[in-house]
N, C-alpha and C positions, 0 to 999 in steps of 0.2 A: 822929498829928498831922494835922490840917484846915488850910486855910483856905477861907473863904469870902466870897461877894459879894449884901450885900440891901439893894436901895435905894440900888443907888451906893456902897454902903462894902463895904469888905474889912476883915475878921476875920482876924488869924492872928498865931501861930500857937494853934490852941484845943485840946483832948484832949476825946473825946467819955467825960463820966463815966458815963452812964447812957443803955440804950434802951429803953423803956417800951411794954408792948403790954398797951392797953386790955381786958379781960374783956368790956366793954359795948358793944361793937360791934356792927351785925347781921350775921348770917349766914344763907345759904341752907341750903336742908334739906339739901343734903349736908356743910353743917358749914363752908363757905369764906367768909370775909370777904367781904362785898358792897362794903363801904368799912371805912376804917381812916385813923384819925389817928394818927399814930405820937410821942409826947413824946419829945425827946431833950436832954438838959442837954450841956452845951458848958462847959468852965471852960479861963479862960488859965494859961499855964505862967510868965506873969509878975506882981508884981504893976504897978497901973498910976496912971501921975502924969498933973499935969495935960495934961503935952506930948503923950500917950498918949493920953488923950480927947478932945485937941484935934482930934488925927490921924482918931479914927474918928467923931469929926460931920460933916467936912469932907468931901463927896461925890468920888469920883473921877473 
């Protein structure tokens, strides 16, 4: 379990479902990621009402 903070809001508690590592990246001649974006999916462990979304538009 996570939580986190972007843009003044906090997230949590979240489960990371999946981490993703792109093929199409470049790499140097010895084979190493020069750069890398890494995709990560994030789902909550609850489902969520309006009082719920109220909470994470409202900046900290």
């Amino acid at each position: 379990m996570i939580g986190f903070t972007y843009k003044r809001r906090t997230y949590a508690p979240m489960v990371i479902e999946s981490i993703g590592e792109p093929l199409s990246s470049p790499i140097e001649s010895n084979g190493f990621y020069t750069e890398i974006l890494i995709p990560m999916t994030l789902c909550s462990l609850t489902a969520h009402d309006k009082d719920d979304m109220r909470r994470f538009m409202t900046p900290t």
